[in-house]
PABA-944741 format. One record per residue: residue in three letters; x, y, z of N, C-alpha, C in turn. Coordinates in steps of 0.001 Angstrom, whole numbers, plus 500000, padded with zeros to 6 digits. Layout:
BEGIN
ALAXYZXYZXYZ
...
// end
This chain:
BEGIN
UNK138552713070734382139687713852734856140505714377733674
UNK140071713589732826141616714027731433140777714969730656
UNK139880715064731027138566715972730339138547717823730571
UNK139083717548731860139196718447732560140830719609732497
UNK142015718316732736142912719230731905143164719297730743
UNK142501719184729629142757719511728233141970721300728244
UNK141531721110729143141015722729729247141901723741730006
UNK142596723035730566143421724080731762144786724287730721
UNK145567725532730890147246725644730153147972724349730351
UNK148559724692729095149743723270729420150454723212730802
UNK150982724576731131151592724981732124150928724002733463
UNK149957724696733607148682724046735115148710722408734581
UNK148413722059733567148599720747733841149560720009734196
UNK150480720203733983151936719580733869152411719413735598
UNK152031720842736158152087720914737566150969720060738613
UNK150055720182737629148866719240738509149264718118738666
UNK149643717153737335150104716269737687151377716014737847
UNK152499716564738351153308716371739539152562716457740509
UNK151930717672741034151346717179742681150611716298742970
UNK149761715890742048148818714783742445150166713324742726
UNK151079713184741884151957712138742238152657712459743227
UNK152958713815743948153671713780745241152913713343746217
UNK151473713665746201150523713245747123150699711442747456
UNK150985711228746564151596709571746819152581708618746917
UNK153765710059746812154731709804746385156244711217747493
UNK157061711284747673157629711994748061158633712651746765
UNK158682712001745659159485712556744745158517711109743390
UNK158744711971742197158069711204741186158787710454740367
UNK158310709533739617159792708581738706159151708446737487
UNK159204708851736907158670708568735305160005707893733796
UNK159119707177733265160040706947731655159912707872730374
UNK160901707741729758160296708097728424161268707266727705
UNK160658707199726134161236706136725438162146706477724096
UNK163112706485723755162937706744722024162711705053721168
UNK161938705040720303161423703907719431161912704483718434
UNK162374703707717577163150704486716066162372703441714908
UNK162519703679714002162049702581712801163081702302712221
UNK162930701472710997164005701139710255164223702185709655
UNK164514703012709315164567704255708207165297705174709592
UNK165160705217711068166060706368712215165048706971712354
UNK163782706913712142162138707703712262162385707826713568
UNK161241708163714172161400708680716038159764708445715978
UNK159718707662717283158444707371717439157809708798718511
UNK156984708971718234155907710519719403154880710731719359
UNK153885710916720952152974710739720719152307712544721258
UNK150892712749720996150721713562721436149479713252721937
UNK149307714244722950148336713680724287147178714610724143
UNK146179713824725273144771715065724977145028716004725982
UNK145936715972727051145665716859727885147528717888727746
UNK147961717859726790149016718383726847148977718816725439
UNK149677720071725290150068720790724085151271719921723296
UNK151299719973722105153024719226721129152837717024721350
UNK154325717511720776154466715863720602156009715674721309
UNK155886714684722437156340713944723457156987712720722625
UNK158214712287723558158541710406723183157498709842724380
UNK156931708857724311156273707877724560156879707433726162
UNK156063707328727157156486707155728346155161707656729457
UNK155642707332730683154888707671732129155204707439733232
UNK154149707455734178154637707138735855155337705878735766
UNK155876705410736716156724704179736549155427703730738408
UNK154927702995738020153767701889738924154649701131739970
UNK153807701208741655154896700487742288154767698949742224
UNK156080698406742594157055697215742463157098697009740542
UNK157390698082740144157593697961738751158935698458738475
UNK160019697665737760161244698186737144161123699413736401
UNK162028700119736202162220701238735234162291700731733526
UNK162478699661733506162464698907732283160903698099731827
UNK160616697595732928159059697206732766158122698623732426
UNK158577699500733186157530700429733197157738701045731405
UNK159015701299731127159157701387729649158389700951728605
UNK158507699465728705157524698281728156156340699185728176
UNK155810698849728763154216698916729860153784699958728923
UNK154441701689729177154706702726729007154195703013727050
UNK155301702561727037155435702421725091153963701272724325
UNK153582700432725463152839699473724396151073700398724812
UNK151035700348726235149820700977726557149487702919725249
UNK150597703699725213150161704779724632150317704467723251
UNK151164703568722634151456703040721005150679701799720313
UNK151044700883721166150677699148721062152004698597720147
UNK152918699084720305154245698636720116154972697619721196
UNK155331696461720667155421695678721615156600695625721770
UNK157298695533722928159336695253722416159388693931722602
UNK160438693505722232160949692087721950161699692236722673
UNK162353692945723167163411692544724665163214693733725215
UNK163919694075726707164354695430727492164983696227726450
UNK164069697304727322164791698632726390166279698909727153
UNK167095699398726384168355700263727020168260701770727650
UNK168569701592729305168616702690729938169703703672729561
UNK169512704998728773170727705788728170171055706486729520
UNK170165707735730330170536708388731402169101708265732103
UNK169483709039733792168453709472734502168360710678734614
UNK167714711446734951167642713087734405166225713867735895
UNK167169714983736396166255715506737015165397716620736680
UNK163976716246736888163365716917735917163124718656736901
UNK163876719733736180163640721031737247162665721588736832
UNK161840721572736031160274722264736413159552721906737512
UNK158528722461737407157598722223738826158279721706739645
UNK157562720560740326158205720195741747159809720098742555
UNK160544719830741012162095719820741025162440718426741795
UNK161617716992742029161447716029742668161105714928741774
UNK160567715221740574160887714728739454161852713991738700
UNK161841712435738596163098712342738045162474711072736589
UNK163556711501735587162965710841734518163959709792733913
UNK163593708272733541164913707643732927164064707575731880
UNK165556707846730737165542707812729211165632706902728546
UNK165401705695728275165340704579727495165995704827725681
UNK166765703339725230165991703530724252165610702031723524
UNK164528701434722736163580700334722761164592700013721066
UNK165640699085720812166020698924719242165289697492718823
UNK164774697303720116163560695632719350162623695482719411
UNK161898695781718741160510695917719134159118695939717472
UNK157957694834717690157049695076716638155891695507716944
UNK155389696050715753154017696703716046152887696163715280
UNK151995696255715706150596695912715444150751696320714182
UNK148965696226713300149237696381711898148919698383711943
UNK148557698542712871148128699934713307148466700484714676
UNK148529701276714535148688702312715982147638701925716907
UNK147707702496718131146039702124719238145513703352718387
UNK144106702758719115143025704051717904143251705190719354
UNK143119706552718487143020707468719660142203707381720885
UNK142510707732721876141836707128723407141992708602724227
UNK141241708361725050141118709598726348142417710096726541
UNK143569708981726180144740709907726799145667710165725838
UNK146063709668725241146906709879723218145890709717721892
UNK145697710742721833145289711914720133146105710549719192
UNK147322711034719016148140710570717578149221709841717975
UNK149914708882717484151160708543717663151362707777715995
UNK152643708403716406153093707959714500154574708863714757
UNK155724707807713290157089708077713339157310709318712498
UNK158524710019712532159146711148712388160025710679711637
UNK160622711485710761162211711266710345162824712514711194
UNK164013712176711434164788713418712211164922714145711292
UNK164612714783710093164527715954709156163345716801709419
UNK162374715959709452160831716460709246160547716004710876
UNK160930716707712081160093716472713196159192717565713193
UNK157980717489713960157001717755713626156758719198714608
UNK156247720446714150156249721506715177155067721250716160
UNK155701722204717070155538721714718769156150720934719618
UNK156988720130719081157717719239719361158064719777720902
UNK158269719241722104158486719598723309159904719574723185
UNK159934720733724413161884721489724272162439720135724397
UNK162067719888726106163037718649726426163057717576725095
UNK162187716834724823162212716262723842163248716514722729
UNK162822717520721921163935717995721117165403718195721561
UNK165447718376722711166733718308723638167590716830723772
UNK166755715929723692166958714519724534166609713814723015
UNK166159714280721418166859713574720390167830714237719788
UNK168511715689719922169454716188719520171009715586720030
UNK170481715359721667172009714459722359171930713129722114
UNK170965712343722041170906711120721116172005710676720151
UNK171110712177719302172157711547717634173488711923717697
UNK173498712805718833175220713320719039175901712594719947
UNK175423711711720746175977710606721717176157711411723322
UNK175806712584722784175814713157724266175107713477725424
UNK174438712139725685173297711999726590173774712083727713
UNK174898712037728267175778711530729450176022713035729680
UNK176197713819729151176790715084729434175266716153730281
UNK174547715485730280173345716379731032172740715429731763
UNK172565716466733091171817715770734289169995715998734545
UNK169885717133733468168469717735733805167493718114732655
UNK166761717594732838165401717045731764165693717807731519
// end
């Protein structure tokens, strides 16, 4: 299946999978994470079936917390493990596609990692840290959106991915 949208536009994919999760779902719940290093690096990964580089996150699985799924989320696409719950910053409705979409923003300040990244897999290409000087082009809007209010504290001031 992941074979399949790395061939289709970013666009068509992104929408595919919203509908395939409405099909099971009446509205979708997903995480995303920021992971920082010691140095304020930004952890991002980039995927096989999507264009740029993303923070680290996914569907949130049922009878799973929004905080477990974080966990879950960050260690399955990184192998970064946290040492405690991440901090929920906002929830955010995501208005592309379905507009049923809703995303919570985490962010993970405890957490160790393996001596390496996961090796690339069917579903994340690369993951590796950033300095907020040198983020990396392609970088996804929202993304770049959601570490710009970060470092400015103004995460609270927006409702929509």
């Amino acid at each position: 299946m992941l074979k399949l949208l790395s061939f289709l536009p970013t666009s068509w994919t992104i929408r595919l999978i919203q509908q395939v999760g409405l099909l099971r779902n009446s509205y979708t719940l997903e995480v995303r994470v920021i992971v920082e290093d010691e140095t304020g690096g930004v952890l991002l990964v980039r995927h096989s079936y999507l264009d740029g580089w993303y923070l680290p996150g996914g569907g949130v699985e049922r009878e799973e917390t929004l905080a477990e799924a974080a966990r879950r989320e960050v260690f399955e696409e990184t192998g970064v493990t946290a040492t405690e719950d991440p901090q929920l910053l906002n929830i955010y409705l995501h208005t592309g596609g379905t507009r049923r979409d809703h995303v919570g923003l985490f962010h993970l300040a405890n957490w160790q990692q393996a001596e390496t990244f996961l090796a690339p897999n069917t579903e994340i290409v690369e993951a590796r840290f950033f300095s907020q000087e040198e983020l990396p082009p392609g970088l996804s809007k929202a993304t770049a959106r959601r570490l710009k209010e970060f470092r400015a504290g103004t995460l609270l001031d927006s409702s929509r991915w």
